[in-house]
C-alpha positions in Angstrom: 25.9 16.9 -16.3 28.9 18.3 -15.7 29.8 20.3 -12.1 30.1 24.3 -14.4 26.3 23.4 -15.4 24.9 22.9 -11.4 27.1 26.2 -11.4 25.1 28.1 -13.7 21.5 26.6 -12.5 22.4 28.3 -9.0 23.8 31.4 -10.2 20.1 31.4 -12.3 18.7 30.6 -8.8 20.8 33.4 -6.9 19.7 35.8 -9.9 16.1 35.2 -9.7 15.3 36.8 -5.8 12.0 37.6 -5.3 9.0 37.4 -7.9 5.5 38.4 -8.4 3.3 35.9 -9.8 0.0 37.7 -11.4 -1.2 34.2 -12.9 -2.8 33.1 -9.9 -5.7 34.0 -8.2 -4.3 35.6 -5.4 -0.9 37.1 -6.6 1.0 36.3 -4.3 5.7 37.1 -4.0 7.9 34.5 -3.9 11.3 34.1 -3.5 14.2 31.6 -4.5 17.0 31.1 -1.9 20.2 29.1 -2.4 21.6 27.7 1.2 25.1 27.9 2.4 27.3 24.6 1.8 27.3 22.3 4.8 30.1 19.5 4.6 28.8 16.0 3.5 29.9 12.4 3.0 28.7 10.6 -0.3 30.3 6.9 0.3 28.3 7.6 3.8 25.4 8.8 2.1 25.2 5.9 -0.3 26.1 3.0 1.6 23.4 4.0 4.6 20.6 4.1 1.7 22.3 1.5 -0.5 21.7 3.3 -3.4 24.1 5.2 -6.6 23.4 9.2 -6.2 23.3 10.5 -10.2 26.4 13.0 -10.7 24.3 16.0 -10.7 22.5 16.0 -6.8 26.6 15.3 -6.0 27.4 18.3 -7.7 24.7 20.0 -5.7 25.1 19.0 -2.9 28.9 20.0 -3.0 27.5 23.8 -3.7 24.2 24.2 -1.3 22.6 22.5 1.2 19.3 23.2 -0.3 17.6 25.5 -2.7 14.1 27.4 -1.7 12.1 27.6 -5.2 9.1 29.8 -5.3 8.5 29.8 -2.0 5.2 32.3 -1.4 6.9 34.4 1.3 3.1 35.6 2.6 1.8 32.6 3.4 4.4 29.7 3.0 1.4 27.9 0.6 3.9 27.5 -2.6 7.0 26.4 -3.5 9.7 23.4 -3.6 12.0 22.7 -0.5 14.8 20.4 -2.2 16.3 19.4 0.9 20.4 19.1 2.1 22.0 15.4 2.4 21.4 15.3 5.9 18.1 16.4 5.9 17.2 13.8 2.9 18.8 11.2 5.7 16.3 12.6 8.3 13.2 12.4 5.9 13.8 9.9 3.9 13.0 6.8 6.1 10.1 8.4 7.8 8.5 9.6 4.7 8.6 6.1 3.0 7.4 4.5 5.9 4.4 6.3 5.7 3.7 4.9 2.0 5.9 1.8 1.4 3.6 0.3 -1.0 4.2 2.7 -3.5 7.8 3.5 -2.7 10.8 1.3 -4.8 14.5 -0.1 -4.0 16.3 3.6 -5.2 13.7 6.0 -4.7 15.7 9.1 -2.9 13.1 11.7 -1.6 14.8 14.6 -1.9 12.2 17.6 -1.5 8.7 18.4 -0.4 6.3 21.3 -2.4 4.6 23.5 0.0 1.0 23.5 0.7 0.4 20.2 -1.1 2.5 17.5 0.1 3.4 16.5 -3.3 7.4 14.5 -2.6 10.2 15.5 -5.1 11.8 11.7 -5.9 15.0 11.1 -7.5 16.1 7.8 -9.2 19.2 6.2 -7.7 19.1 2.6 -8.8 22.2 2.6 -11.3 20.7 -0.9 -13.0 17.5 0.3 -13.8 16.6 2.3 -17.1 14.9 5.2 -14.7 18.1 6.0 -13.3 18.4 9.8 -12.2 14.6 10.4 -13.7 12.8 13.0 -11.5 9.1 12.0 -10.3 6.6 13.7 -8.3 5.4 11.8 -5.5 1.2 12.4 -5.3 0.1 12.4 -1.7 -3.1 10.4 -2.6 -2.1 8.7 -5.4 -0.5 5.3 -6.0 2.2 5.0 -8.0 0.9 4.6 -10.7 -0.5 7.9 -11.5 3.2 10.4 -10.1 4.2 12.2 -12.6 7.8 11.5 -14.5 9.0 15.5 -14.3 12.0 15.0 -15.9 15.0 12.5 -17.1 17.5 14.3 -15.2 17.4 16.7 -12.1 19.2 19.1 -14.0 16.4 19.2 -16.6 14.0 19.3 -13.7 15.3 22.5 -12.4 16.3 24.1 -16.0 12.7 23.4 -16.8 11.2 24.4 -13.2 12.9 27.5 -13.2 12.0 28.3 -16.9 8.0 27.6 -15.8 8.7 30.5 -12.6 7.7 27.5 -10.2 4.8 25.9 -11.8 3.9 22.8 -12.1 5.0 21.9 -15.8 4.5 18.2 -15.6 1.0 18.1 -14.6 0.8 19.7 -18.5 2.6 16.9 -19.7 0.4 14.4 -19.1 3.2 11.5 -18.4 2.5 9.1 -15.3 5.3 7.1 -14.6 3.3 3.7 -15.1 
């Protein structure tokens, strides 16, 4: 992925402002948000984690320091948080320590969903054949049975945004074991 296609996801992102979702029970707006830059240092980044970012969350993280996805504005219930580099720094140890049975050597957390606790995970581990695959961490669930999203994160937000914020892989039916 190249740094003119994170370009067009955001200007998708910056196009897409708020939406009504009639498909659920209770429709409910949402809203996506790209944040402001903040300055960040990938040799920093990388050597405190010890893991390879992909090119494409560099190429994000040069543009925003986060995106806001579906986010219900109403009751704060829906939507994906994919967080800044310094907030992945904040998160990411805590959040593993929680579950380090089912967390591997190049897992980056980079996100949360709202009102399920369900973990965006990137792939970071240049040397193994997941590198840069997207999987959704279950709260409950072992390993075993996250979802693989996507081979790439900028398939995982092409096909994210195409879905208006729902929860395409759980139709896939592809666990990552």
């Amino acid at each position: 992925m190249n740094e003119q296609d994170i370009e067009k996801l955001i200007h998708t992102i910056e196009s897409i402002g708020v939406v009504d979702s009639p498909d659920v029970s209770i429709p409910m707006s949402m809203h996506c948000q790209v944040l402001p830059p903040q300055p960040w240092d990938k040799k920093a980044f990388e050597e405190s984690l010890g893991i390879t970012l992909p090119s494409a969350i560099i190429h994000l993280w040069d543009k925003t320091s986060g995106l806001r996805l579906f986010e219900d504005i109403t009751y704060g219930q829906w939507g994906l948080i994919f967080w800044s580099a310094n907030q992945v720094i904040t998160e990411q140890e805590k959040r593993i320590a929680q579950r380090k049975e089912d967390f591997y050597p190049g897992d980056l957390i980079v996100g949360e969903f709202l009102g399920d606790a369900d973990l965006l995970v990137l792939r970071c581990d240049p040397t193994s054949p997941d590198f840069s695959n997207v999987i959704i961490a279950l709260p409950l669930d072992s390993r075993e049975e996250w979802y693989l999203a996507a081979n790439s994160l900028e398939s995982f937000l092409s096909k994210f945004l195409a879905a208006k914020g729902d929860k395409f892989w759980e139709n896939q039916s592809q666990l990552t074991a």
